[in-house]
Structures are given as C-alpha cells and as structure tokens.
C-alpha positions in Angstrom: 104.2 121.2 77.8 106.8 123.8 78.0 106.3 127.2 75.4 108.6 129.4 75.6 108.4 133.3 74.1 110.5 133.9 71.0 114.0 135.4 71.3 117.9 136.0 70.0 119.5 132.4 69.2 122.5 133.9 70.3 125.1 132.6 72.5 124.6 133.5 76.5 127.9 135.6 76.2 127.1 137.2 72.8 123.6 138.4 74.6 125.5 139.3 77.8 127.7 141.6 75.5 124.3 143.0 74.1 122.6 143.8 77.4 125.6 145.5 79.1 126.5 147.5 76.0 122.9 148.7 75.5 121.0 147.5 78.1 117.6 150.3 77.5 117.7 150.5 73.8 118.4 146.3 73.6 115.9 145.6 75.7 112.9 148.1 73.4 114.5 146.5 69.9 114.2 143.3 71.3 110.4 144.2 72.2 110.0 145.4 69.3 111.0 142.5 67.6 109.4 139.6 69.1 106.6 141.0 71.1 105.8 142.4 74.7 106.8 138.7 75.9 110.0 137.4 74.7 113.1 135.2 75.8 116.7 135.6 76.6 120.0 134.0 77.8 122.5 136.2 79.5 125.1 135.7 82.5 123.9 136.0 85.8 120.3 135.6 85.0 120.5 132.8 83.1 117.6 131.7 80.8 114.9 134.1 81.2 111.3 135.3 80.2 111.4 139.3 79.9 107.7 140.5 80.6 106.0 144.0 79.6 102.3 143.1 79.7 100.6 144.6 82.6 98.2 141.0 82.6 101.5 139.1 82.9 102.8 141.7 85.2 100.1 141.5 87.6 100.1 137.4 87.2 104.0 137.0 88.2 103.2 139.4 91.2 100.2 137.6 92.3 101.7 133.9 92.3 102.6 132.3 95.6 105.7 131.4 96.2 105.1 127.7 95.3 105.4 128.8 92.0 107.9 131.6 91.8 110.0 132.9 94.3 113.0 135.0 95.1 116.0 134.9 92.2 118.7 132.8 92.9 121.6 135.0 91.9 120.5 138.5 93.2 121.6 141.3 95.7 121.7 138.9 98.5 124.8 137.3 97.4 126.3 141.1 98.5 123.9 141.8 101.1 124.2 138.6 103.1 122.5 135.6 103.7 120.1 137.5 106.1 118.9 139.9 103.6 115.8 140.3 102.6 116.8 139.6 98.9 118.8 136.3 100.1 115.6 134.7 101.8 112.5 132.8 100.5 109.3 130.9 101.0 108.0 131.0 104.4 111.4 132.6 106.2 111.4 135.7 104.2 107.8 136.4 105.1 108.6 135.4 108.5 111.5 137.9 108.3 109.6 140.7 106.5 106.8 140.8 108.8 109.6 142.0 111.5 110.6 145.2 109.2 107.0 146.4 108.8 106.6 148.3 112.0 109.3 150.7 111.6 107.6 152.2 108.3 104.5 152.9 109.4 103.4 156.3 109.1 103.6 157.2 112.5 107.2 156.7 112.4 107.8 158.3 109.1 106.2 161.3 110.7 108.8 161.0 113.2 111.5 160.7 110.5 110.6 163.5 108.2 112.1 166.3 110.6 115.5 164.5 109.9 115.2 164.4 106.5 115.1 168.5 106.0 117.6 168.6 109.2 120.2 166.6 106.5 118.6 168.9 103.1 119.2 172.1 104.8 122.8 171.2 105.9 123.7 169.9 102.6 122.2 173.3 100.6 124.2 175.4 102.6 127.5 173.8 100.4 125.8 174.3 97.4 127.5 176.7 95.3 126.0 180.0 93.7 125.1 180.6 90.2 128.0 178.0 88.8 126.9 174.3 87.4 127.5 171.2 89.6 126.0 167.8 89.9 123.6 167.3 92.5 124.2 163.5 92.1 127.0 163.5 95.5 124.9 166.2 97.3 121.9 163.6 97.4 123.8 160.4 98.1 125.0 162.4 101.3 121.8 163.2 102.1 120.2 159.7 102.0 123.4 158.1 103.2 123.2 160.2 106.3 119.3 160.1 106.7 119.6 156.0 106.8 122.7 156.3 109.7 120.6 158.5 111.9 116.9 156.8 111.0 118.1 153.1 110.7 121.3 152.4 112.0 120.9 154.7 114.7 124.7 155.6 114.6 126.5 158.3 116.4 130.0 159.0 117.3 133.2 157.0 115.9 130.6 154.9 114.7 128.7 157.3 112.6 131.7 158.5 111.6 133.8 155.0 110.6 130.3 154.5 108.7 130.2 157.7 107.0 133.4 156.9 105.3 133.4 152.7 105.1 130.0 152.3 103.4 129.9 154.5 100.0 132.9 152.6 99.4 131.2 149.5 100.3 127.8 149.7 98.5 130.0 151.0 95.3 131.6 148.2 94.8 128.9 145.8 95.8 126.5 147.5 93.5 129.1 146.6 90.2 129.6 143.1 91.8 125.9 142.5 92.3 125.9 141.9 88.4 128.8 139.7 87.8 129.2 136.1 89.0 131.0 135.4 92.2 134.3 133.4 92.5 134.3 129.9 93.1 137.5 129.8 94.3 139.2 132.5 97.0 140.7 134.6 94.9 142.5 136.9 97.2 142.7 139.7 98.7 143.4 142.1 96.0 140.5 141.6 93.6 137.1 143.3 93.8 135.7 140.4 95.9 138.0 140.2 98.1 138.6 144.2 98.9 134.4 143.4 99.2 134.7 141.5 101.8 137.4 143.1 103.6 134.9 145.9 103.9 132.4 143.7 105.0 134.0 142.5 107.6 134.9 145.6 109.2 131.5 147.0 108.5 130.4 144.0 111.0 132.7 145.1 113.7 130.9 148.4 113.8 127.5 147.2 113.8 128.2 144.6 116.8 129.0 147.6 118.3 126.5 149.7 117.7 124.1 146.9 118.8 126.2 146.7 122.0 125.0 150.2 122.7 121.9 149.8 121.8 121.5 146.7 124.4 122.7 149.0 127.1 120.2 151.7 126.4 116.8 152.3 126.8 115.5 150.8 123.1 111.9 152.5 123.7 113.3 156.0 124.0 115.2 155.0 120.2 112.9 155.3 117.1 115.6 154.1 114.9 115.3 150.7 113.1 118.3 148.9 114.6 116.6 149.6 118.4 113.4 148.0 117.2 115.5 145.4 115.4 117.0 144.3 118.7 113.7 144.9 120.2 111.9 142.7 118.1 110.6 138.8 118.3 109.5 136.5 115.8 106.0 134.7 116.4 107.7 131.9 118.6 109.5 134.6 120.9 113.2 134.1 119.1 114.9 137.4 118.4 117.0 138.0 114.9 120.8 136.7 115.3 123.4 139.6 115.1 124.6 138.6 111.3 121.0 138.9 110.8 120.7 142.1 112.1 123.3 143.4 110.0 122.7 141.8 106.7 119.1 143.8 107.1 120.7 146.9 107.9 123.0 146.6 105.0 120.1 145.5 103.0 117.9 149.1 103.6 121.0 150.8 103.1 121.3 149.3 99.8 117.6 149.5 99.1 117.0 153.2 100.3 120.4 154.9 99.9 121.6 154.4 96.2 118.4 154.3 94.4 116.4 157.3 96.0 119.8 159.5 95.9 119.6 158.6 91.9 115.9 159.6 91.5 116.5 162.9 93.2 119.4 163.8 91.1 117.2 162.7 88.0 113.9 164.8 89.6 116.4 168.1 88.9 117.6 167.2 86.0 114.1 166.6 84.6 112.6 170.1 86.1 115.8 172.1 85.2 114.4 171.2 81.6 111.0 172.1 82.2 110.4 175.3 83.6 107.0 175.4 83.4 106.4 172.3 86.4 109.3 174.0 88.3 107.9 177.2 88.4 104.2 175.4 89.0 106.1 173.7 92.1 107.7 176.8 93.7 104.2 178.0 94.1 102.6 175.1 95.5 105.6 175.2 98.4 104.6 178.7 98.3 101.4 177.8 99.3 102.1 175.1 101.2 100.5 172.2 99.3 101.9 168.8 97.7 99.5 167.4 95.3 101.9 168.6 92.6 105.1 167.6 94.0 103.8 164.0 95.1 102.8 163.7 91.7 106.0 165.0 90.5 108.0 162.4 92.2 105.6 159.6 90.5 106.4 161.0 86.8 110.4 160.9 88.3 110.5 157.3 88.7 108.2 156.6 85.8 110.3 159.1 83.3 113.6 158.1 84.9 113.2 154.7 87.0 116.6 153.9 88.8 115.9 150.3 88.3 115.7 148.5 84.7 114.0 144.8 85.9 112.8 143.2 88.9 111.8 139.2 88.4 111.3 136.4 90.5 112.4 132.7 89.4 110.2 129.6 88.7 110.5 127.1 91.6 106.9 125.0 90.3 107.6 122.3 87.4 105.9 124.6 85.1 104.4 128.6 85.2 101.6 129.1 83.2 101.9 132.8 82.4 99.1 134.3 79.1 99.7 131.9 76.5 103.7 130.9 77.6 104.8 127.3 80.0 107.5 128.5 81.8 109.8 125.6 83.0 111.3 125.7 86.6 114.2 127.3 87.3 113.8 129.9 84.6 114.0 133.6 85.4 110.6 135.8 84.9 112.2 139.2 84.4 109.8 142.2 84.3 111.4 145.4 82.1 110.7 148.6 84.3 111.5 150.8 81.3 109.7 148.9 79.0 105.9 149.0 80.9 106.7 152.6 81.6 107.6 153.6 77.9 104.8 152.1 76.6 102.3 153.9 74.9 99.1 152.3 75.0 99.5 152.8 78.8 101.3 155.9 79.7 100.6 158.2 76.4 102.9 160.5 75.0 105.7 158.0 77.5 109.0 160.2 76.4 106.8 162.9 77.6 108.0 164.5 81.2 104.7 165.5 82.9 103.3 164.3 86.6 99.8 166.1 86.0 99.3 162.5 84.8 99.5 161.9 88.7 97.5 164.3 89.5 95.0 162.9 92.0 95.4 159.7 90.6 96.9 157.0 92.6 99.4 154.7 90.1 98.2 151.4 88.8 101.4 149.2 90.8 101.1 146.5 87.8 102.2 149.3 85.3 104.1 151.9 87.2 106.7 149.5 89.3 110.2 151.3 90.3 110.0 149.4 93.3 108.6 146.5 92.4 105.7 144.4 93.2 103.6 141.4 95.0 105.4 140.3 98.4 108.7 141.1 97.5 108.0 144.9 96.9 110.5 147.2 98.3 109.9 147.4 101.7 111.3 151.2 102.2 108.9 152.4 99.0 107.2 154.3 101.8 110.1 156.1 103.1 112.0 156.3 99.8 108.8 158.2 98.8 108.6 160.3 101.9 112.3 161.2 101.6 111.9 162.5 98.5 109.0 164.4 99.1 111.0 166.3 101.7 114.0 166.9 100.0 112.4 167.8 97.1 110.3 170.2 99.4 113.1 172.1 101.2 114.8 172.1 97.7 112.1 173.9 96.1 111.6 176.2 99.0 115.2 177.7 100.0 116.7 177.7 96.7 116.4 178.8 93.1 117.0 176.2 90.7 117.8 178.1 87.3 116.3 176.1 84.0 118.0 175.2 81.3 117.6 174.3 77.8 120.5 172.1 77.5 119.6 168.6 76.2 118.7 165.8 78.4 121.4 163.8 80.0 122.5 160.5 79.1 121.9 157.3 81.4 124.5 156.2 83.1 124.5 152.9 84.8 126.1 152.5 88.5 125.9 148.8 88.2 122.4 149.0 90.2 120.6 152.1 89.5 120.9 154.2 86.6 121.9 157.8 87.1 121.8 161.2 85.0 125.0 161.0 82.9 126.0 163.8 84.3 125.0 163.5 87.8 122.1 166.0 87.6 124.1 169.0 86.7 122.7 172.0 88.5 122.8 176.2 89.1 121.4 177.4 91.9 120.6 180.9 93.2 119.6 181.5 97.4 115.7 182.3 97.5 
C-alpha cells in the first residue's frame, strides 16, 4: 500500500513559484513543518519525496537500481544522451566502469602540477589591496585545468574552447531546470542558441579526437586519450557522440561546481581570521591536515549543490515508515542534512576542526552525492581544491574582513557567494 510523507496541497506551479523564489529557506520551513521526510510537487521533478534522515539517506543510496535509478529529467537532457547523468541500469555501470581509471591517484598525482601551473598564472592578475570577486578568477582556473587534464586541447582548439564553453555550460546550467520544448522552437530562444553551441562544440571535439588518433595515446595522460584508448568488456570502444557527451559531462561536473566552492572557501576564511591565519602556517610548514579539512567544512558550510535524488523505477520503495510509488522522485536536501543539528552541532557554525582527522560520514556530509551515482570527479574536485587553495594560501595575502556574509546566489546549478567571493589581496 502506498504512504506518502505529508506536504503543501498546493498546486505544482504555486510550489514551483515557492521553490525558485526561496528554494533554502522553503525547503528548512517546509522541514520544519512536516518532518525530516515530507512530500512535494513542483515542475521538472514532478511528485517527489524530499529526504533529510541520514537512515533514509543511506537506504536510497544503497538500493539497486531495480528499485531506484537515475532521474528522468536531469542534467543529461543538456549533457547528451551519452552522459553519465542520461544513462541507467546496467549501461551506466557499464559506462562508468570506463571513467574510473583516469582518477586514480596515480594520475591525480600527475595532474596536480597543472593545477598550481593554472593558480599561479591566474594570481599574477589579481589586483593589489582593492576588492574583487574571486568567483571569474576560479571558473578560469577549473575551466582551463579540465581543457589541459580532460580534453587534452591545445591550439585553435583550446582556444575555440576557451571561448565557446563558459557560454555553453551557462546557459545549459539555467536550462537544466526548466522543461524542454516539445516543439522546435527556433533558433533564437535559449534552446535553440543551446544547441547551436552544441553543435559547434561537436565539431571541435571530432577534431580533437582526430589528433588524438594520430598520436601516440600512451605518451597523453589526458582523459580524452584514454577515452579513445579505452574498451568495454566485449572489446567495443565508446562512439564519438559518446565521447563527447562524457567530456561535456566532467566539464559540467568538475568546472562549475568546484569554481563555486573555491570562491565560497574565500569568502568563508576572509570572515574568519582565526582558520586563515591557522592555514598560512600549516603551508608554512608544509602540512594539510588543516586545509583538507578546511575544504570539507566548505562544502558542508556552503555546498554548491541543494538536492541529488534518484527516481523509483520498482512498483513500490519501502523507505522508514513511507511506500513510495514508482515513478516518484526521492530527492535528498544537501542543505538540509548539513544544517542539521543533531548531526553537525552548532551547523551555522564555520569551523573544519570538525574534520580534523576525521574522515566524513558520506550519508550525512553529501555535496557530491552518493551510492553508484556519486560524482565521479569528487576525487579530483577534491584534489583541485586542495591545490588551489594551497598556492592561494602560500603566494598571497588574503586580508579579513568583518563585512557580513554574502548572500546565495543561484547559477541555475550551483549556488555561488552573492557577490562572487569578494576579495583583497596583498603579494606575500
């Protein structure tokens, strides 16, 4: 027998109007009012269980994929039919197991030197002693770490990149939360100037796998030469479209998101002198404990991400006491686990020494997600940050404040400091 949470009566479109007008403080009143598990209907999600229970959490994470499964209307209607978050059952596992190998730790070894190669270049714009948002600064960084790590892109082709896809994850981002067109709509709305850019981003990347073809793929450590490189169990190798959705895909995943976090790590230590000046001397030093833990509290404080959820593909999901029906989204709030007190005390409360030596419990501490459909670049992301974080902390100066904290601001995917992580700076 179906038992659904409690939740608004509400029209889908009045509760769409609710969750894009406050979607952080709608989702907490709504907690608050009906419990950690409750019930909504809004547009592109549909009918949907919201989760905050870590038991619940770790239940939806844990079910095969005979019972829930990927969502239905989600970043792969942007991404492609190839992407990772387009695929499910048995193909995206099949697909996933190809992406594995080129996050290993060997290779993000390999990666990290280009990672402070891109910080260093990008601090020596930074202006001294006058505020600016650090918000562009780190979606250049990430933007060019992924062409030269993943892409593999040099040349016109680094360059046509450089210029087409900032435009081109923008707009998808917005459009990843509103319905698409049934009908063509042309080319002058936002799905059709999408798709215009999407087709010239394919031109590129059928080039850049040309080149990769010709050259010697085990001197390349980027992803796209092990892409090309790589077979699935029955010797087939991924189709080109497929190629390129996935490369689009860890853009998407690794670019946006991790650019946001960084700008939101120096907003948070601007107002918190006492960490900052704890970090400078651990880089100092040259330790990390701090700064790995510092980048936990980030995502937990701050998490780019509001939800991640899978959909109910069994005639029923038994989650604690609720029947799920199929077809129903299970949406888990990010924000909502991570502001709870009875598992993160003091929540509002910046401070990693909660990390401290302590590795994160990933039912209650999720930015990226969880169970077989967790981020596959958390690893890198993580990495990244470290390192830009790192060479931050070591050739600059960055000047507190005691300015109040800055507003959310959504980017249609992540959520980014209001003000894009307003910054001063002085040269060490």
């Amino acid at each position: 027998m179906v038992t659904l949470p409690p939740g608004p009566s509400a029209s889908r479109f009045i509760q769409g109007v609710y969750a894009l007008s406050m979607p952080r403080r709608g989702m907490d009143r709504m907690r608050r009012r009906y419990g950690d598990t409750f019930t909504v209907n809004i547009p592109v999600f549909g009918r949907a269980v919201v989760l905050s229970d870590p038991v619940d959490i770790k239940r939806l994470f844990t079910a095969g994929p005979d019972e829930v499964d990927n969502l239905e209307q989600n970043l792969g209607r942007v991404l492609g039919p190839g992407s990772l978050f387009a695929l499910a059952g048995e193909e995206h596992k099949r697909r996933r197991r190809l992406l594995v190998p080129p996050f290993n730790g060997k290779r993000l070894a390999a990666y990290e030197r280009i990672v402070e190669e891109e910080t260093v270049r990008e601090l020596a714009s930074w202006p001294t002693g006058e505020p600016f948002p650090v918000l562009p600064s780190t979606m250049r960084i990430t933007l060019n770490v992924i062409l030269r790590t993943v892409f593999g892109a040099q040349g016109r082709e680094y360059d046509q990149l450089l210029v087409l896809l900032p435009k081109l994850i923008s707009l998808g981002s917005h459009l990843s939360v509103v319905p698409v067109p049934k009908i063509d709509v042309g080319g002058w709305t936002p799905w059709g100037r999408f798709w215009s850019m999407r087709r010239a981003y394919d031109v590129i990347i059928d080039r850049l796998i040309d080149i990769a073809e010709k050259s010697d793929l085990d001197e390349r450590g980027d992803v796209l030469a092990m892409l090309v490189q790589s077979r699935y169990e029955d010797g087939d190798q991924m189709s080109r479209t497929d190629i390129a959705d996935q490369l689009l895909t860890l853009l998407a995943a690794g670019h946006e998101t991790t650019a946001t976090t960084l700008a939101w790590a120096v907003e948070r230590l601007r107002r918190h002198p006492t960490v900052l000046a704890d970090l400078v001397d651990e880089v100092d030093a040259g330790g990390k404990t701090l700064r790995e833990a510092t980048v936990l509290e980030v995502q937990r404080n701050r998490p780019s991400i509001d939800v991640v959820g899978r959909q109910v593909k069994a005639e029923r999901f038994e989650i604690g006491r609720w029947s799920v029906p199929r077809g129903y989204s299970i949406v888990v709030g990010i924000s909502l686990i991570h502001d709870d007190e009875a598992i993160f005390p003091n929540p509002h409360t910046f401070d990693p020494s909660r990390f401290v030596n302590a590795r994160p419990d990933l039912y209650r501490w999720i930015p990226f997600g969880g169970g077989n459909r967790r981020c596959i670049g958390a690893a890198f992301a993580t990495m990244e940050m470290n390192v830009v974080l790192r060479t931050i902390l070591r050739d600059r100066t960055l000047v507190p404040t005691s300015e109040p904290a800055e507003r959310w601001r959504s980017r249609g995917i992540a959520n980014a400091p209001g003000r894009g992580g307003l910054a001063v700076v002085r040269p060490r």
